[in-house]
N, C-alpha and C positions, 0 to 999 in steps of 0.2 A: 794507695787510694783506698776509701772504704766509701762503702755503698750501705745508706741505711733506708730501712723501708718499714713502717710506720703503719700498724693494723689496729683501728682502735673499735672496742665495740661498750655496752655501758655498765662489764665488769672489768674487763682488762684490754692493756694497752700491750701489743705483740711490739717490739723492737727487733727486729732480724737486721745483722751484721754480717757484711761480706767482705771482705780483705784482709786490710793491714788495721788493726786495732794498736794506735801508736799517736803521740804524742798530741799535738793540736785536734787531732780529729776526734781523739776518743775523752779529749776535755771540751769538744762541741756534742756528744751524745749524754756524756753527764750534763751542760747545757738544758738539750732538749727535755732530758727526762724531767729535771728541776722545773721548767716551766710546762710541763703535760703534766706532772702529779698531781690527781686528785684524790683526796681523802677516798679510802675504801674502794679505789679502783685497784688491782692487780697488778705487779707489772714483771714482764716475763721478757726475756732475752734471749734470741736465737743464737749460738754462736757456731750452729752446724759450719757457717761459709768461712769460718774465720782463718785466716793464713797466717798472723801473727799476730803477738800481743807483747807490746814492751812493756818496761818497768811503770810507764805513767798508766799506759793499757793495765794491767794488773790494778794499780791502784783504785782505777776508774769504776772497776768489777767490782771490787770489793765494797768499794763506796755504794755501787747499784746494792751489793746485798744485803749490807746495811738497812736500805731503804725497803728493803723487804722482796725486791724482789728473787725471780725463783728462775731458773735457763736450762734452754734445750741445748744439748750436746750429741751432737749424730754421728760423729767423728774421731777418730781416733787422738788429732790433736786436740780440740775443743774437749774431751775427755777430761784428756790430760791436765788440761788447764783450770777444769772445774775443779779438779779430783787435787790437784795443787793449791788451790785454793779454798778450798773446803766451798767450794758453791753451791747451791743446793739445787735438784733438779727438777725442773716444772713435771707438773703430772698429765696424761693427755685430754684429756678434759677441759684443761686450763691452755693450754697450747690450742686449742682447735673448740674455741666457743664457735656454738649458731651464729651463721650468717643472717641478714635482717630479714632477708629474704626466705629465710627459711634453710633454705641446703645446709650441710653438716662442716660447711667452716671448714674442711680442712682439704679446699682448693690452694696451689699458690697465696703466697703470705705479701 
């Protein structure tokens, strides 16, 4: 199962992934992200929650980096997986933009 949760503000689009990163599912977050890119929005990928990533999973990342984006890793597998992958890693700044309302964004994602 994977759980995606979806933070958009009008420089960058947060994507946090929780589970299993594997075949159908993570060829519907490549999906998603195809139809949310916007020219000169950011886009950043959580993979602190992720519990695995198969070979289509891999693929999918790589694809995301391509598109420029950049992922958080808080975990010793998600690490792993950036660090196997040459993934590049968000800065916190870019991870935790202002909320509209003002607060510092880095409530719950």
């Amino acid at each position: 199962m994977l759980r995606i949760q979806i933070r958009e503000s009008s420089a960058v689009i947060i994507f946090r992934l929780e589970g299993r990163f594997a075949r159908e599912r993570a060829e519907h977050v490549r999906s998603l992200v195809i139809k949310s890119n916007n020219d000169g929005i950011k886009l950043v990928f959580d993979l602190t929650e992720l519990l695995f990533v198969d070979n289509v999973g891999e693929e999918v990342l790589l694809f995301l980096r391509r598109l420029g984006g950049k992922f958080i890793a808080e975990t010793s597998y998600a690490l792993d997986v950036c660090e196997r992958l040459d993934l590049p890693l968000a800065h916190n700044a870019v991870t935790h933009p202002p909320n509209p309302d003002g607060s510092n964004g880095q409530g719950p994602i």
